[in-house]
Backbone bond lengths (Angstrom), bond angles and torsions (degrees), N, CA, C in turn:
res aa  C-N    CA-C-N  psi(-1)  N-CA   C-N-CA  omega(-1)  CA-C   N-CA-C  phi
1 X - - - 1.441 - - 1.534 110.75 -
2 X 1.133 118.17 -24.58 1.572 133.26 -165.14 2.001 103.50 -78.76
3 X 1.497 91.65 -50.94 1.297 116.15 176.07 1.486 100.90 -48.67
4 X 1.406 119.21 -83.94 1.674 130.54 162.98 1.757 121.04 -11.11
5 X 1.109 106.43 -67.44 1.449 123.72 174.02 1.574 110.63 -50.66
6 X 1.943 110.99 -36.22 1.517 102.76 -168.95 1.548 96.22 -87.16
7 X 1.261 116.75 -51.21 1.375 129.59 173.00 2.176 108.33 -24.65
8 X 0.722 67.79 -59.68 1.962 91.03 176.91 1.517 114.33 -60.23
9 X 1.402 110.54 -67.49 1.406 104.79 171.07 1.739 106.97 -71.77
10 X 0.842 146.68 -4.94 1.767 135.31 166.37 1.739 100.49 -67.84
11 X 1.698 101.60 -49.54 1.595 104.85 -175.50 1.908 111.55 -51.19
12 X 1.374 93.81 -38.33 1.574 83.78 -164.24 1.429 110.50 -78.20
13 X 1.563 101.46 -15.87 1.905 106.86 -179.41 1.424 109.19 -72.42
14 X 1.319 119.46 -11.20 1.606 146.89 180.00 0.883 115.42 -66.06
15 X 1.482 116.35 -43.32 1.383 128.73 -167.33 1.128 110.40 -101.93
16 X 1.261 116.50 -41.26 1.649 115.65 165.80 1.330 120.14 -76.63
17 X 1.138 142.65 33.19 1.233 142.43 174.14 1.439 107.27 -110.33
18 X 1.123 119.02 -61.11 1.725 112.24 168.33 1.389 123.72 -34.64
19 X 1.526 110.79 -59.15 1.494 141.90 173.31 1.806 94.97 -25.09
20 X 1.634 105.89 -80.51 1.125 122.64 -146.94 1.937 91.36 -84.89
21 X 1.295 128.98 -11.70 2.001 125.76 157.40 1.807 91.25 -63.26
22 X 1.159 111.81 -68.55 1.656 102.93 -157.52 1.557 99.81 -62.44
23 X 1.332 142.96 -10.03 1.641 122.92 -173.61 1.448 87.71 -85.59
24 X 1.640 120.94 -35.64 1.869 116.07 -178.35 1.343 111.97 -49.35
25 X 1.515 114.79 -46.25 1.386 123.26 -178.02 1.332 119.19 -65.39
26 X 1.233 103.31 -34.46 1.479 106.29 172.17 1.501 125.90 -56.96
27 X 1.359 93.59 -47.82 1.141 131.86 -173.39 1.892 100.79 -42.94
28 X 1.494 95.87 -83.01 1.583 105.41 170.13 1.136 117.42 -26.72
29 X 1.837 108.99 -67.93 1.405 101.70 -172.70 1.697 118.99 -48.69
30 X 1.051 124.87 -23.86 1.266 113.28 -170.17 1.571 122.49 -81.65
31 X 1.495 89.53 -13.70 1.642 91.49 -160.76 1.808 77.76 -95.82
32 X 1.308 120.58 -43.42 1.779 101.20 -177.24 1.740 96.63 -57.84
33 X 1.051 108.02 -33.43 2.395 83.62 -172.94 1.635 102.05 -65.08
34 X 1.542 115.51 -37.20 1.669 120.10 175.29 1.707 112.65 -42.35
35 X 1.251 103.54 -30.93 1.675 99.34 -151.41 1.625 82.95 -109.54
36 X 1.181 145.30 13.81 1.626 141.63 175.95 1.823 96.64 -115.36
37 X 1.599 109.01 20.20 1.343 126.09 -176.21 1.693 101.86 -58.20
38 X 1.559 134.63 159.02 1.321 126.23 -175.45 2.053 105.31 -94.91
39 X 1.054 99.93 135.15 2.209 88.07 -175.72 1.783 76.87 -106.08
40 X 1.345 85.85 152.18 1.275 111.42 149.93 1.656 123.70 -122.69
41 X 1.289 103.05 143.98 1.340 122.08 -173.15 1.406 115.59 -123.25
42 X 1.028 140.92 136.56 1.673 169.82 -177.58 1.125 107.01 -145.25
43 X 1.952 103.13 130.36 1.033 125.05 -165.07 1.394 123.15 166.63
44 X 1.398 153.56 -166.47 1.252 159.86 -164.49 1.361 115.49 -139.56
45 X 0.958 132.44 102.61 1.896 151.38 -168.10 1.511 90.73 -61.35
46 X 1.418 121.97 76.99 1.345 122.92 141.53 1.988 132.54 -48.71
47 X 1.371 104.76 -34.52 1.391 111.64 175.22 1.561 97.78 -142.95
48 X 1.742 104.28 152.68 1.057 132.81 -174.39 1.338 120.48 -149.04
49 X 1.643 111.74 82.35 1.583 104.62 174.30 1.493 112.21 -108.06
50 X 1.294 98.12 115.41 2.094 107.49 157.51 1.140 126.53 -49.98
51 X 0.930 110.01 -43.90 1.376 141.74 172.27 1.704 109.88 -32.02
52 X 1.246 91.36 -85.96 1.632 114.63 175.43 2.081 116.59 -83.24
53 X 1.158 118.08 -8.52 0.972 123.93 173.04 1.314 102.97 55.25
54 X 1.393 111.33 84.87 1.458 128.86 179.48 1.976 114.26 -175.17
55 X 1.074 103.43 125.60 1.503 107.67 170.99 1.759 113.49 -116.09
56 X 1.113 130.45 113.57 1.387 138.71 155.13 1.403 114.47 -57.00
57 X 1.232 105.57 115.59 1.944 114.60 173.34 1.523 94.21 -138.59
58 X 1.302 80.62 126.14 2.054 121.48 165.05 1.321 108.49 -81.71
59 X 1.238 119.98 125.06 1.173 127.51 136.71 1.431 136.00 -108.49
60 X 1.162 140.18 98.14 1.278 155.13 -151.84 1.339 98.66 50.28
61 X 1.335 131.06 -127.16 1.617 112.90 169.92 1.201 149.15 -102.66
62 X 1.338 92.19 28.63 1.620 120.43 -176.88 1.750 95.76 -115.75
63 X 2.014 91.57 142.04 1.071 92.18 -139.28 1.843 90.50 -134.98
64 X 1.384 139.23 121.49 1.508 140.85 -168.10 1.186 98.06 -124.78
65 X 1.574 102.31 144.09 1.124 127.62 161.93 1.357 123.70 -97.12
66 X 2.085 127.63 106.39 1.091 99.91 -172.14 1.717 106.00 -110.62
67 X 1.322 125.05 139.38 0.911 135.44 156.44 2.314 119.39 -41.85
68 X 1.090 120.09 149.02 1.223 117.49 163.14 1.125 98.17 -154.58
69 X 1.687 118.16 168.41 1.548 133.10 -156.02 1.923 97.49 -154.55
70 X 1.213 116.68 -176.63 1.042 122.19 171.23 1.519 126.64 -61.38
71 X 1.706 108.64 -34.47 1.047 110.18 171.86 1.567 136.40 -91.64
72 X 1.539 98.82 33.01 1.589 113.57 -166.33 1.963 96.84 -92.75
73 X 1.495 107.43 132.69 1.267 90.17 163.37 1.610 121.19 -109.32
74 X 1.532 96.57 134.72 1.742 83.45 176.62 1.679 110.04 -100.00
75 X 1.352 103.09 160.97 1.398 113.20 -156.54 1.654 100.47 -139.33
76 X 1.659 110.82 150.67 1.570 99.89 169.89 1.503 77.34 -142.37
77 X 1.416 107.45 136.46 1.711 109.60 169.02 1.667 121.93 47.55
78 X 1.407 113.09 35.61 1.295 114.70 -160.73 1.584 148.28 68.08
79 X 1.402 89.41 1.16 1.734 113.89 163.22 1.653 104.43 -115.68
80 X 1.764 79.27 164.61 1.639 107.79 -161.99 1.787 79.85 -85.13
81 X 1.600 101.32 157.19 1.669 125.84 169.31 1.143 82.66 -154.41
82 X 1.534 113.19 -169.86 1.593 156.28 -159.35 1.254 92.69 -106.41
83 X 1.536 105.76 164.41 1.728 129.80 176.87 2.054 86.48 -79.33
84 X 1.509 113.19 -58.37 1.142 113.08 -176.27 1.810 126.44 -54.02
85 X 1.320 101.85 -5.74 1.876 103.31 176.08 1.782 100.48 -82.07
86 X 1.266 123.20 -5.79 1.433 115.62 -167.74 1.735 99.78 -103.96
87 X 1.348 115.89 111.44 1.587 106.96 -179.69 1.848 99.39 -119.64
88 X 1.485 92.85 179.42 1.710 88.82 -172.01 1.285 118.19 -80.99
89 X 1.523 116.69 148.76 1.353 111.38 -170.03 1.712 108.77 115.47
90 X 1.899 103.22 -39.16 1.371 81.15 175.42 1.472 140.00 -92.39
91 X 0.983 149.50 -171.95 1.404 170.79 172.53 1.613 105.93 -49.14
92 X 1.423 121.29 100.71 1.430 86.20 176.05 1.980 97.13 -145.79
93 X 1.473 120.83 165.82 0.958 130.12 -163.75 1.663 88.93 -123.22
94 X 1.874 119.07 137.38 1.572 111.17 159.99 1.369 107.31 -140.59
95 X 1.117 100.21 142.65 1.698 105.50 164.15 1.549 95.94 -108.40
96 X 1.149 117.80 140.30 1.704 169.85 -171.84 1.132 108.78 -139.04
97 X 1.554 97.73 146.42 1.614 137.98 133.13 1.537 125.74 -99.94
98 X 1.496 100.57 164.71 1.213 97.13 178.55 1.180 117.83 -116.34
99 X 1.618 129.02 115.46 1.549 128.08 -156.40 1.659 98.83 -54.76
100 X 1.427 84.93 -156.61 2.203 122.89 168.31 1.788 91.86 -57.81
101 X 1.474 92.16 -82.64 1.719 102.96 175.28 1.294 147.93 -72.29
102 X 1.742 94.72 27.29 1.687 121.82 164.65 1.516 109.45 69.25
103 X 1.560 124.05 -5.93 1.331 121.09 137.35 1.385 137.01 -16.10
104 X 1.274 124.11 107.86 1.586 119.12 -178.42 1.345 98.93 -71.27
105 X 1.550 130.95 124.89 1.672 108.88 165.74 1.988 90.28 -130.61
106 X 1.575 103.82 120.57 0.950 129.27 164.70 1.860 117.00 -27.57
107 X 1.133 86.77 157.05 1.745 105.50 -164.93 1.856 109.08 -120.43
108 X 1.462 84.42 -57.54 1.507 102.61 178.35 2.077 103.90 -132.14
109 X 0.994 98.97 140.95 1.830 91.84 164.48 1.755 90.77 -146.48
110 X 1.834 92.90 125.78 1.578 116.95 178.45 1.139 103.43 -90.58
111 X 1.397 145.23 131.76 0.853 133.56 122.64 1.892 145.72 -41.41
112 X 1.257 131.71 104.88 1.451 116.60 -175.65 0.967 117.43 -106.94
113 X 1.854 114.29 145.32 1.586 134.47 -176.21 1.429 102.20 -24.47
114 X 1.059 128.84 172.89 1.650 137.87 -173.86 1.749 86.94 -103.19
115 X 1.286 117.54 152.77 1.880 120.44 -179.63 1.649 93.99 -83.83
């Protein structure tokens, strides 16, 4: 009977072991799609390099670096402009991600009306 009982409980630890790997996996995956979440940023385009494809915006005194790529769209009021209509000083709104190397690289960058 002893035999039976161990035999039995090994089976059921058997069965629950797969079960409870795929909820881990699950698990992960969700929190990596959580963390590829979009930030938004507001703020004032203190730096602007073409060059390097990167704009610095301050907000009060905290201060981001956002990356952009080809596939960034810039926007003013819901229309398309140029990377070149955005100079420093102005107003600007971004949605980002955050790469491999925790880089924000922009999605969209708005331009906003001057106050």
């Amino acid at each position: 009977m002893k035999k039976f009982m161990a035999v039995l409980l090994l089976a059921v630890f058997a069965a629950i072991a797969p079960a409870a790997k795929n909820a881990a996996a699950q698990e992960a995956k969700a929190k990596k799609a959580s963390s590829n979440k979009e930030i938004r940023w507001h703020g004032a385009v203190i730096r602007f390099d073409k060059d390097n494809s990167f704009l610095d915006v301050r907000k009060g005194t905290v201060e981001r670096r956002i990356h952009y790529d080809s596939s960034t769209k810039w926007t003013k009021g819901g229309k398309s402009i140029e990377a070149s209509d955005v100079k420093e000083g102005d107003d600007v709104i971004t949605l980002s991600v955050a790469n491999e190397k925790k880089d924000l690289v922009a999605t969209q960058i708005d331009l906003r009306p001057p106050k």
